[in-house]
Structure formats: C-alpha cells, structure tokens
N, C-alpha and C positions, 0 to 999 in steps of 0.2 A: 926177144921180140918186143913183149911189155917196155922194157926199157928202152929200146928204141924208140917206137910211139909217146912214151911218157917227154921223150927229150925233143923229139920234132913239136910237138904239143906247144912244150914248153918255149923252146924257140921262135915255133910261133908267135905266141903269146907278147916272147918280150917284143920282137918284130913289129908288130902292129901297135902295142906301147907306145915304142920308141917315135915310129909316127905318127902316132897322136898327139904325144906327147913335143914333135917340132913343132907341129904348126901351132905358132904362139899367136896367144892374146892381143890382136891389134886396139889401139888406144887411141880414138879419134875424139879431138875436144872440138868444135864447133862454135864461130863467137853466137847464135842464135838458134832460135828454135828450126825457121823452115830450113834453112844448111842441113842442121842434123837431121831432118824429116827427111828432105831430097836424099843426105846419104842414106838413111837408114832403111831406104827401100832399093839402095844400090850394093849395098854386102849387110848380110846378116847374121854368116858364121864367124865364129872366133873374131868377134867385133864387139868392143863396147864403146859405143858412142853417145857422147854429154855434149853439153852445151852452156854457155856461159849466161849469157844477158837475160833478165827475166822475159819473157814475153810479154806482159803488160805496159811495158816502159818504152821509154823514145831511145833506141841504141845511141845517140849522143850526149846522151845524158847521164849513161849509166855509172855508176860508182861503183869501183873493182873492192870486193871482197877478198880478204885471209881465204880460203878455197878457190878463191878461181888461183891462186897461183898452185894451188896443190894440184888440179884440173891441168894445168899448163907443164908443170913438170914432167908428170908423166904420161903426155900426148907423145906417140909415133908420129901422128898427123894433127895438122890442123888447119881448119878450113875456116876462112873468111870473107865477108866482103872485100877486104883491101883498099877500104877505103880510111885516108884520116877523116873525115869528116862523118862518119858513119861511124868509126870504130877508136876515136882518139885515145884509148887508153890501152889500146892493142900492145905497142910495142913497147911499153915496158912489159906487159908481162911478158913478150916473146924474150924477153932477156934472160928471163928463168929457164930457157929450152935453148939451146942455141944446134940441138942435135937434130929436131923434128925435121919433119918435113911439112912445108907449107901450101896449104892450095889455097891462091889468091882468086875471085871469083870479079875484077876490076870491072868498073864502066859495064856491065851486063844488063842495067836498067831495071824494069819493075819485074817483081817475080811473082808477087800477087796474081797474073794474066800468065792464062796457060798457056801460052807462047813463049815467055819469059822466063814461066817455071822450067820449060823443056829443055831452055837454051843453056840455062844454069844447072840441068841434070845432065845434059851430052857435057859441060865443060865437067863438071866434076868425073865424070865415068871418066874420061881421057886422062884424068891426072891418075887417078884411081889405080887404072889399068897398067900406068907409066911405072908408079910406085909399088902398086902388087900386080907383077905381071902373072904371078902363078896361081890368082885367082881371077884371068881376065874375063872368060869364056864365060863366067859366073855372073859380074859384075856388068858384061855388056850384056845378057840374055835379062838380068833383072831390069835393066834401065829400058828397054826395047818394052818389057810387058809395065814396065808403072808409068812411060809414058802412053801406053795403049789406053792404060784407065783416066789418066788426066783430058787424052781427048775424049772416051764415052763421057766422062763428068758436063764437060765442058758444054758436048753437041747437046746432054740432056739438059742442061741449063739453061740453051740458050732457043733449046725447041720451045720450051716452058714460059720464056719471056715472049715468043713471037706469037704465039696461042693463043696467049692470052690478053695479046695488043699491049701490053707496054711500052713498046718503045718508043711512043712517040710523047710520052710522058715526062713532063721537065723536069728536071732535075740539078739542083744546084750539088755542088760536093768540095771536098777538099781534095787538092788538088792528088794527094798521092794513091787518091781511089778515081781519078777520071778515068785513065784507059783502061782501069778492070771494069768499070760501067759502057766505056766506049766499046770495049772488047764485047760485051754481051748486047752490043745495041743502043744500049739505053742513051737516052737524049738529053746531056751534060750539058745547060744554056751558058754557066759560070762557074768559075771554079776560085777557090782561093788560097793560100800558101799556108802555111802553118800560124796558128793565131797570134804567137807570138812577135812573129814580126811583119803580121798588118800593120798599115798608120789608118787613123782614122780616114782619109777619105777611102779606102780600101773598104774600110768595114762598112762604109755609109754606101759604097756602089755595090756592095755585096746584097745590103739590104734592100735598097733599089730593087733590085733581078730578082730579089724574093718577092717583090711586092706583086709580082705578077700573079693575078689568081689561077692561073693554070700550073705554077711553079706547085709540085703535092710534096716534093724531099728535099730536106738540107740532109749531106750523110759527111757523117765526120769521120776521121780515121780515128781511133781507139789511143794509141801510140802518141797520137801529136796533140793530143786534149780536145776535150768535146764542149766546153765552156758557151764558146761563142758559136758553134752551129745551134746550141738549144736555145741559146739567147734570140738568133733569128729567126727559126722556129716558129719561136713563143709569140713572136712580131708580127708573123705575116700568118700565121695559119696552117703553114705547112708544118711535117709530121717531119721529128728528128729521127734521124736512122743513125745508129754507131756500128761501123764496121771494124776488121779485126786486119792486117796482116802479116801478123805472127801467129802459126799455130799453138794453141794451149793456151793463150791471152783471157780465153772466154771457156765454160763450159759447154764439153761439148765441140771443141773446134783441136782436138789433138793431133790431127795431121793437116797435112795441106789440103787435100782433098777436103776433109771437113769444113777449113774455113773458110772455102771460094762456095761451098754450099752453105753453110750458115748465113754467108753474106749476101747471097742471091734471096734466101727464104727471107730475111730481115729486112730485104726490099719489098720483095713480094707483101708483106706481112706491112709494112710501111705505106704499101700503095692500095691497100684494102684497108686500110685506116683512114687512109685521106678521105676515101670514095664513099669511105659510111662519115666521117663526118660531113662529108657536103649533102647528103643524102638527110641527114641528120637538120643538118643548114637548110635546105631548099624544104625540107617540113615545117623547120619554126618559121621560114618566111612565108611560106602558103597560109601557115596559122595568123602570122601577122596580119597580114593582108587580109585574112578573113575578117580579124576581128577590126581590121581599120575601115572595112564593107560596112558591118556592122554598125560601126559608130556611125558612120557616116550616113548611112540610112535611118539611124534614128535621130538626128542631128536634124535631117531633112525633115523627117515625120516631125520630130519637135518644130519644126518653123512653119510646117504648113498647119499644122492644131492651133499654133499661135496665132498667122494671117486670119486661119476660119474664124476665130474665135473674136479677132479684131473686128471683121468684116459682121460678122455675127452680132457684136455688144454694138456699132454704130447704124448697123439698119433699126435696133430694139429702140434707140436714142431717140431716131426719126419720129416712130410711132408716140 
C-alpha cells in the first residue's frame, strides 16, 4: 500500500513538473520604454520584457548597440511603433530574428493622452491574445483593470487642473505635448515643432506669443531638446516647464501612469512659480512707485523751500 502511495506521489509530482515545466519563458523586446510599460501591465507571468531605445533620447536618433542585437535574437515577440521615421534602425535589427513575431502599433497617434494610451493597450492586448491565445482570459482581464486606473489617473488630474482654475492659463508648448495639455484643458495659444527644424521667422513668432504677459509656460518635450523653450522663457518672463513622454526618462516617472502625473504636477509646480513671481513683481512695483512718491514729494518740498526762501530774501531786499 506504502508503495503505491509513494508512486502516485511520485507521478504526481513529475505531472505537475512536467507542466510547469511547458509553459515557457516568453521573450518580448519592445523598441521603447512606454510599449514595454503598456505590455507589461498586459502579461506578467512567464514573461520577460525589455526594451530597446533609452528613454531620455529622441527615438530617431537613436544609435543601435552590440545588445540590442543580442535583445532581438532572442525576442518571441516584438513590439513597435512601425514606424520608419520613428524607428529607422528597426529593420536591420529585425534581420537578426526573421522567426518572431511582430506587433506593429502604426499611425495610432500620441500615446502620452489617456485616450491614446488605451487605444495602443486594446491594440496590443488583440495581437497578444492572437499570438498566446492560452493566456487570453489573462491578458484581456489585465488590460480591462490597467485601463480602469489610466481613467481614475486621468478624471484625478484633471479634477485638480479645474479646482484650481488653470485652464484658462496661457500656455505656449511644443507641439508633441499640446494634446496631452489640450487633453487635460489647459489653454495651448501656440505651439512649435521640434527646435531643430524652426527657421528663424518661426522662432521670432514663437517669441511674439510669448511676449504676452498673461503667457506664465513655455513646456518643452524632454526627447526633442529643451535649448530654445528656456531661451524663450528667459525672454519674456515665463517659467520653463520640461515634460517627459517616455517612462523612466526622469526620476520618479517608471511607468506611464507616473509620467502623465509627473507632467501634470511640473505644470502645477510651473504655474505656482509664475503666480509668485508676479506676486513677487507687483511688490517691487508698489515698492517702486513708493519710492518714485517719495521723490517726487520731496522734489516738490524742495522747490517750494526754494520759491519761500526766494520770495522771503526779495521782500528782506525791499526793506
């Protein structure tokens, strides 16, 4: 009887092994940070997912690394923009893989704006589900509750901007952060393209729109260089704000969720700068103004001491 028991045990045992032991390690390389973010709140078991392009950097720029081809070898899956102009150094490495399988995420627009983001989590869950269908039930119940917390994020952001009357606060920006500023309200008068390819009249009608003393932010995108929004800035009086959208770019911003709040509080934080330094402003000119009272009432005293004193030494003359 012991022996019997000992061999079911054991059978057991390799049984439940055995399938442990199939369900293999999937290997999803990602060309950026928020791709890999979006998956990586859509499967979390027997998944390792990387990602290529540093976050700090403009994705067309980036220069391919010895590792990112060891990254590409051994990708199951790989998920991208799809885009040449986004991703121009993509398809050589895809040449290193020609086995994976690919999710192209094309023409989907900004994903900075939780509308964006959602559209770019529903399209990946469908490829996802396509490709591991025997983890679908999984993969479509996580994507249903992390877009659940994209909208609380969102409505709380944007409860926060309307409280506290920001939106009608001008705001100049680059252009790849207008609709996440438009998306939360906020009041976008101009916007401008990437700095490197303004021509000067471009820069000189940007600084125009800044000149408006109600304009309190120039907000730069992080990725596409910050150079000439603090140049403007520095010009007109308005407070520079650097936004992020890639997670991990900034401390403190490691998922997506974290950067659309980073970015909100850096306005927030932007727009209580301006508000003290006018605060700040409208003291030294009351101070001015005192002291040009000042002057100018003794300026007066001094000329009427003068007339008395004139009128005074020519009646003494008389006598």
């Amino acid at each position: 009887m012991k022996k019997i028991i000992l061999i079911a045990i054991l059978f057991i045992t390799i049984f439940f092994s055995a399938n442990v032991s199939a369900e293999e390690n999937i290997e999803i390389v990602c060309t950026n940070s928020v791709l890999a973010d979006f998956t990586s709140n859509l499967i979390t078991k027997n998944v390792t997912i990387d990602y290529i392009m540093p976050s700090g950097v403009c994705p067309a720029y980036y220069d391919v690394k010895p590792s990112d081809i060891n990254k590409i070898v051994n990708a199951d899956i790989i998920i991208s923009f799809g885009s040449p102009s986004m991703e121009p150094w993509l398809n050589d490495l895809l040449s290193y893989n020609e086995n994976c399988e690919i999710i192209e995420c094309k023409d989907m627009g900004e994903w900075n704006i939780p509308t964006g983001a959602i559209s770019y989590i529903e399209y990946i869950k469908e490829q996802l589900v396509d490709i591991i269908p025997e983890k679908n039930q999984t993969i479509i119940q996580n994507s249903e509750n992390y877009i659940l917390e994209i909208n609380d994020k969102a409505e709380q952001l944007k409860s926060y901007i309307v409280s506290n009357n920001y939106s009608d606060r001008k705001i100049i920006s680059m252009s790849w952060q207008k609709d996440f500023l438009e998306y939360f309200g906020l009041n976008v008068i101009c916007s401008y393209a990437p700095p490197q390819s303004l021509s000067l009249r471009d820069e000189l009608n940007i600084t125009e729109a800044a000149s408006d003393p109600e304009v309190c932010l120039i907000i730069d995108n992080l990725q596409s260089g910050t150079d000439f929004g603090a140049k403007v800035a520095s010009e007109t009086g308005a407070i520079h704000v650097i936004f992020t959208n890639f997670p991990e770019a900034i401390p403190g911003t490691d998922t997506y969720l974290d950067m659309i709040d980073y970015n909100i509080q850096q306005l927030i934080e932007g727009i209580q700068t301006y508000d003290s330094n006018q605060g700040d402003l409208k003291n030294l000119r009351n101070q001015v103004s005192e002291l040009e009272l000042q002057r100018n009432t003794l300026g007066l005293t001094t000329i009427i001491f003068i007339v008395l004193a004139i009128i005074f030494f020519i009646f003494y003359k008389r006598k």
